[in-house]
C-alpha positions in Angstrom: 11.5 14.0 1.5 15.1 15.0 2.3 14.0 16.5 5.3 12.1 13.3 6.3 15.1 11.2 5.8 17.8 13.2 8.0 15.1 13.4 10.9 15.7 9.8 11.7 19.5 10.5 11.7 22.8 8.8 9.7 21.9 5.4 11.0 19.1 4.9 9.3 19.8 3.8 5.5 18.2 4.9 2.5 17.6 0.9 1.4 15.5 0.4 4.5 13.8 3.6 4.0 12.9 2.6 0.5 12.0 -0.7 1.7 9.2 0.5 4.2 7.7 3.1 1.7 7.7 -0.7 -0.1 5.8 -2.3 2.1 3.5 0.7 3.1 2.7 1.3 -1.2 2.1 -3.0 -1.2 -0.3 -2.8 1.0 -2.5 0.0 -0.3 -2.4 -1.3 -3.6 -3.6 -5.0 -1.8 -6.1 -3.1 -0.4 -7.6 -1.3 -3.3 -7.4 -4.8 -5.3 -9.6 -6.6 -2.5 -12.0 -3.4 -2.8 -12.5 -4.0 -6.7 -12.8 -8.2 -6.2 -15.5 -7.4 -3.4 -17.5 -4.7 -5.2 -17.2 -7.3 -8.8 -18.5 -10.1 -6.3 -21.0 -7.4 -5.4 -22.1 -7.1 -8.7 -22.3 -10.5 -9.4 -24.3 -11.5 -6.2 -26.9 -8.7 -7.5 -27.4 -9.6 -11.1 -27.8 -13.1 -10.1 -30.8 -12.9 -7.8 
């Protein structure tokens, strides 16, 4: 982690690195919610008929 953060040098901050890994965790977790609502609608669709 250390390692990853003086690759891209002193001018890069450790907010904005904290603010990416953010964004990237955000969007997994968005991700895995629309998985569950789509396999639950799944469900749904297949018990109804």
């Amino acid at each position: 982690m250390l390692f990853f953060f003086y690759q891209f040098g002193e001018n890069v901050t450790l907010q904005k690195l904290i603010k990416s890994i953010h964004k990237i965790f955000s969007m997994q977790i968005r991700k895995v919610f629309i998985g569950i609502k789509h396999s639950i609608l799944n469900n749904f669709l297949l018990n109804g008929t």
